[in-house]
C-alpha positions as a Markdown table, in Angstrom:
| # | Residue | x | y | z |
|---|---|---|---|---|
| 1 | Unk | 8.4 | -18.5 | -27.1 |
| 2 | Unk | 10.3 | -21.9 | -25.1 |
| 3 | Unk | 12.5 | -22.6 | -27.5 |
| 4 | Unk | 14.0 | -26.2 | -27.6 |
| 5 | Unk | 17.7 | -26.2 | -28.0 |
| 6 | Unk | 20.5 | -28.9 | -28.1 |
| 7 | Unk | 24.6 | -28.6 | -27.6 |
| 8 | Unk | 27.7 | -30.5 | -28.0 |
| 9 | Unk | 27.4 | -32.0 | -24.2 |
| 10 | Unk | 24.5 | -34.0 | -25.3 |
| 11 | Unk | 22.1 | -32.2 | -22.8 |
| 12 | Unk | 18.7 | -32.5 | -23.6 |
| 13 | Unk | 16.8 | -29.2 | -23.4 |
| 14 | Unk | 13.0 | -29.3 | -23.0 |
| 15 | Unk | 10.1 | -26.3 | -23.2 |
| 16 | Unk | 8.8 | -26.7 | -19.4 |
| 17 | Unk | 5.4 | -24.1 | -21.5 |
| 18 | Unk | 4.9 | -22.5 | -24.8 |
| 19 | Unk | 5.3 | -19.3 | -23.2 |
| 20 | Unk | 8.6 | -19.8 | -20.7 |
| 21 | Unk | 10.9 | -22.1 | -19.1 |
| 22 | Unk | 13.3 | -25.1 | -19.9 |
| 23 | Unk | 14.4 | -27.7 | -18.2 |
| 24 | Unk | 18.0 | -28.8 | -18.6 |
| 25 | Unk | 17.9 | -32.7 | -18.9 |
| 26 | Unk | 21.3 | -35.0 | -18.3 |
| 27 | Unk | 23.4 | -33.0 | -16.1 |
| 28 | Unk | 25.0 | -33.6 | -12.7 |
| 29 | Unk | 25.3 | -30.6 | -11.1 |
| 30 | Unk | 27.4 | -32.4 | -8.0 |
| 31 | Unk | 29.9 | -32.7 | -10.5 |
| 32 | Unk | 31.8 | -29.7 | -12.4 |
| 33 | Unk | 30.7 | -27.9 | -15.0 |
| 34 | Unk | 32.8 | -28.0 | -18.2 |
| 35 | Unk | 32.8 | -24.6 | -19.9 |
| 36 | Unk | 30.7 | -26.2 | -23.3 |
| 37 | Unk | 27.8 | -26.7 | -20.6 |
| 38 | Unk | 28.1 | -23.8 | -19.0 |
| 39 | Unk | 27.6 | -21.9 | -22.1 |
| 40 | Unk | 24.8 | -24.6 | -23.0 |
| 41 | Unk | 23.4 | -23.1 | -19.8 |
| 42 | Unk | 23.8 | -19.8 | -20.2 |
| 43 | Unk | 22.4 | -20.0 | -23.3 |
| 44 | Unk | 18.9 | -21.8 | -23.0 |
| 45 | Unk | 18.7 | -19.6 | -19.6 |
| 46 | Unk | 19.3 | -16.3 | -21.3 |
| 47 | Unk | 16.5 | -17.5 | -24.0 |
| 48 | Unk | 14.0 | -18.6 | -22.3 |
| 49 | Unk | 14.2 | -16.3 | -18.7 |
| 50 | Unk | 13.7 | -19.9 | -16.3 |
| 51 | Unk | 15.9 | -23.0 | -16.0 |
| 52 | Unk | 15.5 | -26.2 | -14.1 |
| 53 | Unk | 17.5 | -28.9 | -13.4 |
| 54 | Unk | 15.6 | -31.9 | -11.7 |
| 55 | Unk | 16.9 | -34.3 | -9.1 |
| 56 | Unk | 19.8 | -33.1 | -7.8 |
| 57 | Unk | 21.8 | -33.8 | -4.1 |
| 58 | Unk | 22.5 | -30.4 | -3.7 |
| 59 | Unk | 24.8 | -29.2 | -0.7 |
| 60 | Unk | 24.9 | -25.4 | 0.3 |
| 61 | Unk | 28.5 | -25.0 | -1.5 |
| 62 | Unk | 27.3 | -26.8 | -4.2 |
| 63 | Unk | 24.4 | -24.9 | -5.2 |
| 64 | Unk | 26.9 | -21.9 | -4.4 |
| 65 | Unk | 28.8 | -23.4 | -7.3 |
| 66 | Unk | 26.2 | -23.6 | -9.4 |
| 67 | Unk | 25.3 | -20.0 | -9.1 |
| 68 | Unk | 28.9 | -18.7 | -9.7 |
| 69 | Unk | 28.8 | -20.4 | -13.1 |
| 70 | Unk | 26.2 | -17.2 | -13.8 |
| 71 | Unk | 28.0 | -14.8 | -11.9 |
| 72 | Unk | 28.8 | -13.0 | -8.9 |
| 73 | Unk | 27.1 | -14.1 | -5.6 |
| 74 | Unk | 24.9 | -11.1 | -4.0 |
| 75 | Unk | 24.8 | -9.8 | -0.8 |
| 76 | Unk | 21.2 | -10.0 | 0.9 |
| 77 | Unk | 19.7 | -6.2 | 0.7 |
| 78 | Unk | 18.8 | -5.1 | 3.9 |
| 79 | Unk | 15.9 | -2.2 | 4.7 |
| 80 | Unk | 16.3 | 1.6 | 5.3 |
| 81 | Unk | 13.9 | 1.0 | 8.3 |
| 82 | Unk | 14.1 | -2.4 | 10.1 |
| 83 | Unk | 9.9 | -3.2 | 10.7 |
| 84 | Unk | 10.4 | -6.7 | 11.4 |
| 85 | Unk | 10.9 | -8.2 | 15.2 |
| 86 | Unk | 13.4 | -11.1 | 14.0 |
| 87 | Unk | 15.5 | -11.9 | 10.6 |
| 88 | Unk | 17.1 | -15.3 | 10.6 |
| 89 | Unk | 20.6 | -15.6 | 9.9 |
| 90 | Unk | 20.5 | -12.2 | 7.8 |
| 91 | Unk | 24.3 | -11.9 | 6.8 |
| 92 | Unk | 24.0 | -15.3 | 5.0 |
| 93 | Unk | 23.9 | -15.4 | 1.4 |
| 94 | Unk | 21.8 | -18.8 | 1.3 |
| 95 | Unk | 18.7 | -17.7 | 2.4 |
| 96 | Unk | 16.0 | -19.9 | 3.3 |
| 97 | Unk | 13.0 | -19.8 | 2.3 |
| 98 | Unk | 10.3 | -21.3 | 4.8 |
| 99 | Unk | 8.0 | -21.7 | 7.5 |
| 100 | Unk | 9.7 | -23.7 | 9.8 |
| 101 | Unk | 10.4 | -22.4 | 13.2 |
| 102 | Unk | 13.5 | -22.7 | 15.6 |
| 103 | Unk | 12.7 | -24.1 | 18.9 |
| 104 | Unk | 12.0 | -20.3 | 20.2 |
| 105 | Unk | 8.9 | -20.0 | 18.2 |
| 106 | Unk | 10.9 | -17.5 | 15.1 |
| 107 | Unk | 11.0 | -18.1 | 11.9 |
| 108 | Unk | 14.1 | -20.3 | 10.5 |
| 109 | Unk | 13.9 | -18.3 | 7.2 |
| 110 | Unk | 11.8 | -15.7 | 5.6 |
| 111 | Unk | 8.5 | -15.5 | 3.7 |
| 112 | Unk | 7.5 | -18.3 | 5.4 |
| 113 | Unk | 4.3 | -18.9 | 4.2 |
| 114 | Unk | 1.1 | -18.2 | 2.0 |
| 115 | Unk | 0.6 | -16.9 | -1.8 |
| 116 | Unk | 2.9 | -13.9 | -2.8 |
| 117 | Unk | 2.1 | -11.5 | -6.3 |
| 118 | Unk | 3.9 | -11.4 | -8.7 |
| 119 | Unk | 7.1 | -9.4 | -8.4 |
| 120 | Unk | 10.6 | -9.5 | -9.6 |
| 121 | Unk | 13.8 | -10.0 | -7.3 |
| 122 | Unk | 15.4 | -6.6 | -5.7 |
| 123 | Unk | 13.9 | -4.3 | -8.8 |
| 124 | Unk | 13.6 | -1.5 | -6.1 |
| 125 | Unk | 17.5 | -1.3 | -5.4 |
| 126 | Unk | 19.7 | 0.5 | -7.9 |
| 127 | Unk | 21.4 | -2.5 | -9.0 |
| 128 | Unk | 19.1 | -5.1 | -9.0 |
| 129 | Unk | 19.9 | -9.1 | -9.0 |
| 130 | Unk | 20.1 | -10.6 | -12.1 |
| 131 | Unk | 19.6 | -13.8 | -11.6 |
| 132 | Unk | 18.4 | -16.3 | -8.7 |
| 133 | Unk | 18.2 | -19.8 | -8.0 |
| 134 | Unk | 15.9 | -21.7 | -5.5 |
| 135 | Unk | 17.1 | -25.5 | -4.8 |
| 136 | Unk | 13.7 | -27.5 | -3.2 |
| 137 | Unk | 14.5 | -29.1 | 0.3 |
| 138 | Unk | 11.0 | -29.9 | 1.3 |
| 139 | Unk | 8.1 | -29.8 | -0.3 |
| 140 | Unk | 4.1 | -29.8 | 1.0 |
| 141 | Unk | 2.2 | -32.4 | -0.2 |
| 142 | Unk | -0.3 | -29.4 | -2.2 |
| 143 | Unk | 0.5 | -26.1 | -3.1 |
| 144 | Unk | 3.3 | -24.1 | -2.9 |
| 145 | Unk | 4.1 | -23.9 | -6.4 |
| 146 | Unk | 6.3 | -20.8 | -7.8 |
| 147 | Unk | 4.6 | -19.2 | -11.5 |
| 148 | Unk | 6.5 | -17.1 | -14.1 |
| 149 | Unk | 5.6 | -14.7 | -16.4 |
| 150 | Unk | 7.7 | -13.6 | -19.5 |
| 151 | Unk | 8.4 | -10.1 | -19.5 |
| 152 | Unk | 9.9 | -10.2 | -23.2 |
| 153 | Unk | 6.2 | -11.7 | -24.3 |
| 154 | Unk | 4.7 | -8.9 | -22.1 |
| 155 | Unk | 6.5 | -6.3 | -24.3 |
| 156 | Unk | 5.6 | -7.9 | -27.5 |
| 157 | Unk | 2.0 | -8.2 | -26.5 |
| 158 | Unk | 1.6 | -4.2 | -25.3 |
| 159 | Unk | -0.6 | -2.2 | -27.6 |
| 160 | Unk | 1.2 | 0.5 | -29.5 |
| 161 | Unk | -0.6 | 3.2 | -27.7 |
| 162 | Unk | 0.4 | 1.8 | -24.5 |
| 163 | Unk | 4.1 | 0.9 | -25.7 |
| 164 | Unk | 4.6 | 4.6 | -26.9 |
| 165 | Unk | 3.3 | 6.0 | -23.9 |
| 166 | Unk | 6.0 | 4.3 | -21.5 |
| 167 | Unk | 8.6 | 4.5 | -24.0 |
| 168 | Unk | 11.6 | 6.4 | -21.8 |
| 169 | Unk | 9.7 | 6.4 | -19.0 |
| 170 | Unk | 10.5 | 5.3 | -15.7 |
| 171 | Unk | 8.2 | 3.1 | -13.1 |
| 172 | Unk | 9.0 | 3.7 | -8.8 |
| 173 | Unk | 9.5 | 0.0 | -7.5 |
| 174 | Unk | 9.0 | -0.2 | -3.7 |
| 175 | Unk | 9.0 | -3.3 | -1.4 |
| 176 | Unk | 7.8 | -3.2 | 2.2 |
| 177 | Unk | 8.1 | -7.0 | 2.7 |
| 178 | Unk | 4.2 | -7.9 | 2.2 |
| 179 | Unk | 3.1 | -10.4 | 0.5 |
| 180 | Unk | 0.0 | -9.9 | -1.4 |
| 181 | Unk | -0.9 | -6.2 | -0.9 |
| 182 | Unk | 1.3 | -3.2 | -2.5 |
| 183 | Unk | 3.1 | -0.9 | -0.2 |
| 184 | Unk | 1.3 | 2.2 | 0.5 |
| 185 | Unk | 3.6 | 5.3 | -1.6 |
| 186 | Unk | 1.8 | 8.0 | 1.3 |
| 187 | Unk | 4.6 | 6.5 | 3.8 |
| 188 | Unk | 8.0 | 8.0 | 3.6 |
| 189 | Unk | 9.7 | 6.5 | 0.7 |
| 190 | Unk | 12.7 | 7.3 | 2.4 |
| 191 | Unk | 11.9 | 4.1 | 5.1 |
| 192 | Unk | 11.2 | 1.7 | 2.1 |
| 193 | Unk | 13.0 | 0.2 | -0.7 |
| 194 | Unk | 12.6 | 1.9 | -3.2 |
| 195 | Unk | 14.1 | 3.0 | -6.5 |
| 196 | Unk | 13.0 | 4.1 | -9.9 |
| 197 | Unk | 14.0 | 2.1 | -12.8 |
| 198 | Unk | 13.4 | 2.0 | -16.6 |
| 199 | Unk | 9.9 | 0.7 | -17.9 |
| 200 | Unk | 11.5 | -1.1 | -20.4 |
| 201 | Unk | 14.7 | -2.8 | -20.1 |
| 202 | Unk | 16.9 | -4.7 | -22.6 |
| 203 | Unk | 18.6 | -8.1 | -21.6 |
| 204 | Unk | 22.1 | -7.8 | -22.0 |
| 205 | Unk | 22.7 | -11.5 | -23.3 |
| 206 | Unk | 20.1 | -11.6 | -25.9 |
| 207 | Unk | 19.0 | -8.2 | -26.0 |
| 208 | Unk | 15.2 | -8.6 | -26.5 |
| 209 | Unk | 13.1 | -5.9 | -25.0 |
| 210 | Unk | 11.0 | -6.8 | -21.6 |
| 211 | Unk | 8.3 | -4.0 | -19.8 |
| 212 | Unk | 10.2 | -4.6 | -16.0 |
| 213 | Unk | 7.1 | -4.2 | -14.0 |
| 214 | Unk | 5.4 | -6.2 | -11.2 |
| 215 | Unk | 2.0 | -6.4 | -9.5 |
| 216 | Unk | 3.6 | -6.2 | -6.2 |
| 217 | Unk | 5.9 | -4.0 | -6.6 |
| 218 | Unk | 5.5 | -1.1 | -9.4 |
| 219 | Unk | 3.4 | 1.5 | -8.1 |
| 220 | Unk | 3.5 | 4.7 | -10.4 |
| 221 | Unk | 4.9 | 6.0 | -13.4 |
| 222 | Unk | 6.7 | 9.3 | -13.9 |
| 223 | Unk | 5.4 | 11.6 | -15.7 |
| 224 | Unk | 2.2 | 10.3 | -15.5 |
| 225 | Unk | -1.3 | 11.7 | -13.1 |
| 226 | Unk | -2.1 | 8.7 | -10.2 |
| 227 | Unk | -5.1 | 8.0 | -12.3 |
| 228 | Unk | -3.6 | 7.8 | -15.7 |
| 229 | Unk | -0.5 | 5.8 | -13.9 |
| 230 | Unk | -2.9 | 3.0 | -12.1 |
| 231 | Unk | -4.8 | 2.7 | -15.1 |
| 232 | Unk | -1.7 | 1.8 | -17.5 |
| 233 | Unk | -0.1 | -0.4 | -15.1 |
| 234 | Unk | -3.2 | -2.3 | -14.5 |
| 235 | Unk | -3.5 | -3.3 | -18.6 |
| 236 | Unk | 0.2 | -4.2 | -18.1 |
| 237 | Unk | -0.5 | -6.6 | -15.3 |
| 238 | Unk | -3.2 | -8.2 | -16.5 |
| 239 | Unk | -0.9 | -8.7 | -20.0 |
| 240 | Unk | 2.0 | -10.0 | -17.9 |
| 241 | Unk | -0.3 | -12.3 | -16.0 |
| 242 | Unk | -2.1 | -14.1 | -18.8 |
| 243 | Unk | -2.7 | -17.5 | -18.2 |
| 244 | Unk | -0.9 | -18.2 | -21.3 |
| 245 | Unk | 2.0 | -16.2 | -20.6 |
| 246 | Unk | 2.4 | -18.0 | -17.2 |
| 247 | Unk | 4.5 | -21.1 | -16.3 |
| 248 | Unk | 3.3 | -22.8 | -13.1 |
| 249 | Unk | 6.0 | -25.4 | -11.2 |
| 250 | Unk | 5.2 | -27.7 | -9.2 |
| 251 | Unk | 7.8 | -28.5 | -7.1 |
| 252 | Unk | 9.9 | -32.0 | -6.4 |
| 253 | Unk | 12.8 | -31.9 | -3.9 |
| 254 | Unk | 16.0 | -31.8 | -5.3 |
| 255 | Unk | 14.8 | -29.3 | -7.9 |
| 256 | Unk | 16.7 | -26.1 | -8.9 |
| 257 | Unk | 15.3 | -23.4 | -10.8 |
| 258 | Unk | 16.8 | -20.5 | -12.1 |
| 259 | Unk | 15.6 | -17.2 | -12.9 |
| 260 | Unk | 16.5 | -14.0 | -14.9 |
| 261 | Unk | 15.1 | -11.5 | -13.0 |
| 262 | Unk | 15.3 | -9.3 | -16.3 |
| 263 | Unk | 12.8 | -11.1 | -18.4 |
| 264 | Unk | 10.0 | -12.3 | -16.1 |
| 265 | Unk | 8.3 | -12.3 | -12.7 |
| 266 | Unk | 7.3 | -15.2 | -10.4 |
| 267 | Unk | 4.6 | -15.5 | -7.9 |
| 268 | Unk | 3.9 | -18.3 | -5.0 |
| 269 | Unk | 0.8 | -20.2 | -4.6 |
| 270 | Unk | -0.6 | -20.7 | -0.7 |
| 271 | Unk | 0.1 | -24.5 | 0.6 |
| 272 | Unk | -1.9 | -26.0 | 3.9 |
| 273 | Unk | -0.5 | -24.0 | 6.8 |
| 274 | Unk | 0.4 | -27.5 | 9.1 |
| 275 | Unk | 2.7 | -28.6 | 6.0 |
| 276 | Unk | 6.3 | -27.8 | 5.9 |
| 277 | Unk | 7.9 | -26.1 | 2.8 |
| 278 | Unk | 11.6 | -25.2 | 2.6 |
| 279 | Unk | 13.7 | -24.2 | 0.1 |
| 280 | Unk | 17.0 | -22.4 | -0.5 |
| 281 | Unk | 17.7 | -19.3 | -2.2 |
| 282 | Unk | 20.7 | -17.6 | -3.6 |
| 283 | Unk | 21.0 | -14.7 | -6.0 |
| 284 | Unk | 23.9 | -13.2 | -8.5 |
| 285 | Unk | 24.4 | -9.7 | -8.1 |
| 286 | Unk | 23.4 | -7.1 | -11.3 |
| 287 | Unk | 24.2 | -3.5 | -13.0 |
| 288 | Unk | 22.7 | -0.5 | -13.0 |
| 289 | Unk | 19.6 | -0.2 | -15.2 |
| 290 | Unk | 19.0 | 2.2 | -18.6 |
């Protein structure tokens, strides 16, 4: 559950759902951070898996700032086996994500546009992200909105048969940059992201339990038969993606949300395709998995 939380600063903390979120009321984020709030933060972030902060003026090295306060700014992951024809500005640790084009017709940014599943940030690398942040630039007038889903209420919520089953097991994440369709495990793995990571995973701040799987992204469990695999992965899915498990945001500019990419997933609603939608992503780099 949200949980509602108040500290010495005098920030106001408020449930953004019953099942996730909080938004972080009172703070100035063009301003530093003294070390009581940023333990405020890291706090009611390691709690309750999303943070936002409304309303902020947010230049790149700001929101760089911001991100530093929860550690170590990662490196963008590039593929084994480059499919794509162009990658803007792909050395850049501020990534942006939107459709807008340069005046060549590419893409300014990446995953431009339309809904995405439900996944979780670089799960199929051996050390994947722990946390990341998107800060809202421009928003459509519809549309466009990012869900999450709380892995720790997943857990809870498995059946004991289910929870026993993938108890020490690992799940193989893969990522072949689509959006709404899996990637296809018959390709060679070895010219995909991929990795195989633990089926359950404890958060090293608070250290609940969360099932670390994704509808876009988690395609088979070892140990298990394709059939038996799909077929246990599907009940987790549709427990992770309850619709009262699921926080849905509707984005304002100056908005910045942050994510623990250990305790839940996040999925994109699809926006009309003539309306612009930009926003700017970093991530903090993580550890290896057990």
């Amino acid at each position: 559950m949200a949980t509602q939380l108040k500290n010495p600063t005098e920030l106001d903390f408020v449930p953004l759902s019953p099942a996730i979120g909080v938004e972080a009321r009172g703070i100035d984020l063009c301003e530093p951070v003294d070390p009581d709030t940023q333990a405020a933060l890291r706090a009611a972030w390691a709690e309750n898996s999303v943070l936002l902060v409304r309303g902020q003026d947010l230049s790149e090295e700001q929101q760089f700032a911001y991100a530093r306060l929860f550690g170590e700014v990662a490196d963008r992951v590039k593929p084994p086996v480059e499919k794509r024809d162009y990658r803007a500005d792909p050395e850049n640790r501020m990534q942006l994500i939107t459709n807008r084009l340069d005046d060549q017709g590419r893409p300014l940014g990446s995953l431009g546009d339309g809904e995405m599943w439900f996944h979780t940030d670089k799960c199929y690398v051996e050390k994947p992200h722990r946390a990341s942040f998107l800060y809202a630039v421009e928003i459509p007038s519809e549309g466009g909105h990012t869900k999450f889903a709380s892995l720790y209420n997943a857990y809870d919520r498995l059946p004991t048969d289910i929870r026993e089953r993938i108890e020490g097991r690992r799940v193989l994440q893969v990522y072949d940059y689509g959006k709404v369709e899996a990637a296809d495990v018959d390709e060679r793995l070895d010219e995909l992201l991929h990795y195989w990571q633990p089926m359950v995973v404890a958060n090293p701040d608070t250290g609940r339990r969360a099932v670390y799987v994704s509808r876009l992204m988690s395609l088979r469990i070892e140990g298990m038969d394709e059939d038996e695999s799909r077929d246990v992965l599907e009940t987790i899915f549709d427990i992770v993606e309850a619709e009262d498990n699921i926080y849905e945001h509707v984005w304002r500019p100056g908005d910045i949300l942050l994510w623990d990419n250990l305790s839940c997933v996040h999925a994109r609603t699809d926006w009309p395709p003539e309306q612009n939608r930009t926003l700017r992503r970093v991530t903090i780099r993580g550890e290896a998995l057990s």
